[in-house]
NUPA-283307 format. One record per residue: residue number from 1; residue in three letters; chain; x, y, z of N, C-alpha, C, CB in turn. Coordinates in steps of 0.2 Angstrom, whole numbers. Glycine has a CB too. Example, Ala and Ser with C-alpha at 12.3 -4.5 7.8 and 13.67 -1.06 7.14 Angstrom:
BEGIN
[1; "ala"; "A"; [66; -28; 39]; [62; -22; 39]; [66; -16; 39]; [57; -22; 45]]
[2; "ser"; "A"; [64; -11; 35]; [68; -5; 36]; [64; 0; 39]; [70; -3; 29]]
This chain:
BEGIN
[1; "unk"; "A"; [164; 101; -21]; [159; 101; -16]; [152; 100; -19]; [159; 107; -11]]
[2; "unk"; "A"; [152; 104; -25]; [146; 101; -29]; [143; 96; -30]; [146; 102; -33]]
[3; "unk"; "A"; [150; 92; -33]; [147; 86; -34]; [146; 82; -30]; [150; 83; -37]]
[4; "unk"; "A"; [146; 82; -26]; [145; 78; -19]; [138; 78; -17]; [149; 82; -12]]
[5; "unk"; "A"; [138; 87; -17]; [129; 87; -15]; [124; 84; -21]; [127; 95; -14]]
[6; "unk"; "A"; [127; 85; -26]; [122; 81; -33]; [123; 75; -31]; [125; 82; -41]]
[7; "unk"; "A"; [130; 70; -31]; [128; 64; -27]; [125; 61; -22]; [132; 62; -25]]
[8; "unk"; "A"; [124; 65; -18]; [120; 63; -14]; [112; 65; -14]; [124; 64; -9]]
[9; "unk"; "A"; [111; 69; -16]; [104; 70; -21]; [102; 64; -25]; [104; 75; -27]]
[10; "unk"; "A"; [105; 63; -31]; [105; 57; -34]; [102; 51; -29]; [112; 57; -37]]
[11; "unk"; "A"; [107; 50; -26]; [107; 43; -23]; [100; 42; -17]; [115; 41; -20]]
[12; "unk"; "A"; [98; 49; -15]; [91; 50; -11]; [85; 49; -14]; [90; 56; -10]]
[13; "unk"; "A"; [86; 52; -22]; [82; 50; -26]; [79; 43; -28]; [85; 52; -30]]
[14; "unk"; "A"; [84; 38; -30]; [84; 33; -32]; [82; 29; -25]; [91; 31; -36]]
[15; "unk"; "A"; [85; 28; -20]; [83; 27; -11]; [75; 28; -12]; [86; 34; -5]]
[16; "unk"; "A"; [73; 33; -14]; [66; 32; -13]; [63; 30; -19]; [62; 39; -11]]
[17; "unk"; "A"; [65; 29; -25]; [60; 27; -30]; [60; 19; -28]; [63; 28; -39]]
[18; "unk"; "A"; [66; 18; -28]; [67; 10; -26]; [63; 9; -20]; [76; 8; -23]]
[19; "unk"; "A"; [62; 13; -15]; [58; 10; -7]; [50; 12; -10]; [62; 17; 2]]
[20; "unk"; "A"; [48; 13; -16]; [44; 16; -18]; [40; 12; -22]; [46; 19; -20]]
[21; "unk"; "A"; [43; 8; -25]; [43; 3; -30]; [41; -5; -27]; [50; 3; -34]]
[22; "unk"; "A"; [46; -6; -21]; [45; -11; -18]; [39; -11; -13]; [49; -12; -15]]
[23; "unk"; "A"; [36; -3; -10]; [29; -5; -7]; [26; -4; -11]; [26; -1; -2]]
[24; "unk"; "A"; [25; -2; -17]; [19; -3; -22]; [18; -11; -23]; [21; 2; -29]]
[25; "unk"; "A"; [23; -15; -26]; [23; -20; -27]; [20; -22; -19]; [29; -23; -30]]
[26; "unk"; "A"; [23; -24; -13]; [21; -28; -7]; [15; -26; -6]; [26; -28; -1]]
[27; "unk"; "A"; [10; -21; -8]; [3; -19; -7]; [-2; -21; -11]; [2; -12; -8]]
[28; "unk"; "A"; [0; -21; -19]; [-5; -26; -23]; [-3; -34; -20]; [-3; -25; -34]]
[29; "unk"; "A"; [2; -39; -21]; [2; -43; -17]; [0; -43; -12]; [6; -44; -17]]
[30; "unk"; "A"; [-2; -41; -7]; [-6; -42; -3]; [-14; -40; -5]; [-4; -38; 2]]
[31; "unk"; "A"; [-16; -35; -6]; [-22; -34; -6]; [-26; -39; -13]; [-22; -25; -7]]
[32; "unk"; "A"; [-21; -41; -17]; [-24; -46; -21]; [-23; -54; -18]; [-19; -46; -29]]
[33; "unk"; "A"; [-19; -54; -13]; [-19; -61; -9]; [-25; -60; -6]; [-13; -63; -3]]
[34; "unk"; "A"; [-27; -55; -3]; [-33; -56; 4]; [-39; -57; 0]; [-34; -50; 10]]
[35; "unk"; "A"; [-42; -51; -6]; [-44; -52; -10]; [-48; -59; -12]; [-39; -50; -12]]
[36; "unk"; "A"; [-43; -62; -16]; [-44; -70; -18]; [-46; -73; -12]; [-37; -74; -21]]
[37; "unk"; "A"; [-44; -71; -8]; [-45; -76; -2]; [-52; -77; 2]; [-40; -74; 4]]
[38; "unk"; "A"; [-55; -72; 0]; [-61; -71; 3]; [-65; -72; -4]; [-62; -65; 8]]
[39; "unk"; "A"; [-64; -74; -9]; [-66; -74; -16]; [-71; -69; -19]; [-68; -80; -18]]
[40; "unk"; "A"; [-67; -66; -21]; [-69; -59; -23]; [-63; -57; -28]; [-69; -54; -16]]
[41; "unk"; "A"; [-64; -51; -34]; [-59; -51; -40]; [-56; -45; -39]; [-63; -51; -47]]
[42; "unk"; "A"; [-49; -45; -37]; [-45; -41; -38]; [-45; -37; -45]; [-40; -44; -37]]
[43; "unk"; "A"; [-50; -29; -46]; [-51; -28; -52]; [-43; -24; -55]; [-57; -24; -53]]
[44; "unk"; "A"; [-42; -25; -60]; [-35; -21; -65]; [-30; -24; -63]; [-34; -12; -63]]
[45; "unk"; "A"; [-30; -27; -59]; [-22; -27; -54]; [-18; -22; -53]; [-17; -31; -57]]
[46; "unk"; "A"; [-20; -18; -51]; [-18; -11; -50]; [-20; -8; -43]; [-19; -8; -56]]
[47; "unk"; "A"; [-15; -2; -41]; [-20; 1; -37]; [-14; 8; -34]; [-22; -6; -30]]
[48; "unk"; "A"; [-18; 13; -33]; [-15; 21; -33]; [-13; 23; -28]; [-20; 26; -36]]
[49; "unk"; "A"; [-10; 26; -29]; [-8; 29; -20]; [-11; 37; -21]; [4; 29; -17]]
[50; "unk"; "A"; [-12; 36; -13]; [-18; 40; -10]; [-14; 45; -6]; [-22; 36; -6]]
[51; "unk"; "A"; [-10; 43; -1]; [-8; 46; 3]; [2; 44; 5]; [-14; 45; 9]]
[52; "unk"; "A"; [7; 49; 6]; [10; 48; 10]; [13; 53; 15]; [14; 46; 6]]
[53; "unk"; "A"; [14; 50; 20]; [16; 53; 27]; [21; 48; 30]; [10; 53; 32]]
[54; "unk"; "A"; [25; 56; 35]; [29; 53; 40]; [27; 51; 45]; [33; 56; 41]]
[55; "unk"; "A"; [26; 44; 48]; [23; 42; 55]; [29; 39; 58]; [16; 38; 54]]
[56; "unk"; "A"; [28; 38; 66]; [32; 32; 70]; [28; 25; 70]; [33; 34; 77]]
[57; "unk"; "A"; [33; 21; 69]; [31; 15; 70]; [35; 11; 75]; [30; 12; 63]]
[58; "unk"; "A"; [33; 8; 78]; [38; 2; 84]; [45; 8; 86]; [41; -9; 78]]
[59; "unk"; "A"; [44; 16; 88]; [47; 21; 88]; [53; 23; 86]; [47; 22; 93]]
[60; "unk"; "A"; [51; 20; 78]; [54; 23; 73]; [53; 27; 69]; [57; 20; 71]]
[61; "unk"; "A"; [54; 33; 64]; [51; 36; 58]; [49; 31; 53]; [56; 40; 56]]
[62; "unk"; "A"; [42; 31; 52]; [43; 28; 46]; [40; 27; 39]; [43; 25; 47]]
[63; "unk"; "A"; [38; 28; 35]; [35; 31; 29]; [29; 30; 29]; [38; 29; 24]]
[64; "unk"; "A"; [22; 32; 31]; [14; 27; 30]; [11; 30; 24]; [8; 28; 37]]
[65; "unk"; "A"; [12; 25; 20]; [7; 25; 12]; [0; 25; 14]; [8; 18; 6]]
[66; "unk"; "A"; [-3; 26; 11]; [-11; 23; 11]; [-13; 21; 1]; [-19; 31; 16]]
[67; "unk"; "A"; [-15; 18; -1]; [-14; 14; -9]; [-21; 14; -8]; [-10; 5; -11]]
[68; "unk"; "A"; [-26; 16; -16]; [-33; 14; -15]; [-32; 9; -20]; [-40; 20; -16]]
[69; "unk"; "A"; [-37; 4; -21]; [-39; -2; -26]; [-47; -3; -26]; [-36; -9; -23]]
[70; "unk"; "A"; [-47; -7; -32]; [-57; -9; -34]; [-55; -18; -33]; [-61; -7; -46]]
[71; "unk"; "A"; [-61; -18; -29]; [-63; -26; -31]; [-70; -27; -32]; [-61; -31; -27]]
[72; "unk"; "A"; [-73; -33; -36]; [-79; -38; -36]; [-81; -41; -32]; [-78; -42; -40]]
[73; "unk"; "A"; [-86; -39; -31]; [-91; -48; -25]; [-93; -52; -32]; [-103; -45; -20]]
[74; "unk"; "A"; [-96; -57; -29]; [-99; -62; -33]; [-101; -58; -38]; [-104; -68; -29]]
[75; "unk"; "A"; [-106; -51; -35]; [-113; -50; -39]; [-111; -45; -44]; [-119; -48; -34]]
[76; "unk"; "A"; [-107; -44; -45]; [-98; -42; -50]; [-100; -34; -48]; [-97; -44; -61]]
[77; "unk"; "A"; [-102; -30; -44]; [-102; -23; -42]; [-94; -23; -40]; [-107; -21; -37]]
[78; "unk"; "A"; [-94; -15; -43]; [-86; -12; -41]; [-88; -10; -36]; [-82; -6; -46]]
[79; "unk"; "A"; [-83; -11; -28]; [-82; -8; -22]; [-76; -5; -22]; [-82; -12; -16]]
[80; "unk"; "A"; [-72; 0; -17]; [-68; 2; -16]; [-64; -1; -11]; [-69; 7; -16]]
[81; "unk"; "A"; [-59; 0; -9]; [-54; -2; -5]; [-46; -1; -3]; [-55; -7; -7]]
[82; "unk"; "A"; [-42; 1; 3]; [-38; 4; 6]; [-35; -1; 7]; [-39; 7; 11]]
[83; "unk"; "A"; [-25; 0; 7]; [-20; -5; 8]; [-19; 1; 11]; [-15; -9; 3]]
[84; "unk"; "A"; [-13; 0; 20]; [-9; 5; 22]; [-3; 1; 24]; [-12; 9; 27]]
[85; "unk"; "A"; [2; 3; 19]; [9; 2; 20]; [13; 8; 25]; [13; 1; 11]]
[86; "unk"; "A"; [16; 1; 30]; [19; 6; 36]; [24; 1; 38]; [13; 8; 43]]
[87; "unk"; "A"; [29; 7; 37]; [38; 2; 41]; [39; -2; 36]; [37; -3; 48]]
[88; "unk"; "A"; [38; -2; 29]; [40; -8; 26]; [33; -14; 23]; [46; -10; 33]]
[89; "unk"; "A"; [30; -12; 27]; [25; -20; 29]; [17; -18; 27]; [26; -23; 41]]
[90; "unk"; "A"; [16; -20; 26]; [5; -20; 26]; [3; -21; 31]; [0; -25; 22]]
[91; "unk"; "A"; [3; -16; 33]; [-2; -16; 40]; [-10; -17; 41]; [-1; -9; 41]]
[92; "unk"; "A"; [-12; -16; 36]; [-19; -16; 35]; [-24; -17; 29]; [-20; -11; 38]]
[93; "unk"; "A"; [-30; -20; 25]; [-33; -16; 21]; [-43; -17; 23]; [-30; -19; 12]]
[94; "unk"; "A"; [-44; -13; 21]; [-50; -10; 22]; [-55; -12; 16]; [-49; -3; 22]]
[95; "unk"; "A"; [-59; -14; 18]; [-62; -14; 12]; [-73; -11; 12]; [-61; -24; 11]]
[96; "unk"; "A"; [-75; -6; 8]; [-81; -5; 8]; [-84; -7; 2]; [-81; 2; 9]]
[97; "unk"; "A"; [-88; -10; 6]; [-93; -15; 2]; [-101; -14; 7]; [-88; -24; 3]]
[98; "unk"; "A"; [-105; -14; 0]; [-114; -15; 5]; [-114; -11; 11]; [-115; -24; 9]]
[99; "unk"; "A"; [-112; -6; 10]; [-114; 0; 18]; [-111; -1; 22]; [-120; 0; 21]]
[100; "unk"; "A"; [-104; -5; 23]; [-102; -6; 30]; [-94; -6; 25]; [-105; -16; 35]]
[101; "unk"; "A"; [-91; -7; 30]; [-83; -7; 32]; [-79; -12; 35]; [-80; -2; 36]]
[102; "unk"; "A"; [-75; -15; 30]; [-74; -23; 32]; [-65; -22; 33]; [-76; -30; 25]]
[103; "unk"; "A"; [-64; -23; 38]; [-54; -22; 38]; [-52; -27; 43]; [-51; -13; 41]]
[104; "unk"; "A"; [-46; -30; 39]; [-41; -34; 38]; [-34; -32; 43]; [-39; -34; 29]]
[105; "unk"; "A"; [-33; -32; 49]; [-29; -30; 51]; [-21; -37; 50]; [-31; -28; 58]]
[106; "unk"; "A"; [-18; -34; 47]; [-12; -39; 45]; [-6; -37; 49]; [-10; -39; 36]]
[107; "unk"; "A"; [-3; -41; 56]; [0; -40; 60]; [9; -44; 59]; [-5; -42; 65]]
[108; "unk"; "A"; [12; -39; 56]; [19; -41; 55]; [22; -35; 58]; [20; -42; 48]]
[109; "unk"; "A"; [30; -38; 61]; [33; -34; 62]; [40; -34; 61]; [32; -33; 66]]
């Protein structure tokens, strides 16, 4: 019976590094697509996680990240900036820049 419960530990474990691994990646990809897109420099290529929670989404349980990142204006100052990965998907990113709050609502479901 031990081993059972260690299996299945194990395999919890790995469940979440893996579901872990993949919203890290789908969040820089995004937040470096929108990024560029409004030309502006995705700095490090990188970006940290800030927050995780359990929320509902479309009334299901579902994991809401929130990831911070830096980027460049033209006038090459570092700003800050928010990804929030929810259900799987990027829901959103935020961006503060010049005294105001610029956010990107990215509607997938």
């Amino acid at each position: 019976m031990t081993e059972l419960t260690v299996l299945i530990i194990f395999i919890a474990i790995g469940y979440y590094w893996y579901n872990q691994v993949n919203a890290l990646d789908a969040s820089r990809l995004a937040g470096k697509k929108v990024t560029n897109h409004k030309g502006w420099a995705f700095l490090d290529d990188s970006i940290s996680q800030k927050a995780i929670r359990i929320k509902p989404r479309f009334g299901k349980l579902a994991l809401l990240r929130i990831f911070e990142f830096e980027f460049s204006d033209i006038n090459a100052q570092r700003f800050n900036g928010i990804i929030t990965h929810h259900g799987g998907v990027v829901t959103e990113i935020k961006y503060f820049h010049a005294n105001e709050i610029e956010t990107v609502a990215l509607t997938q479901q």
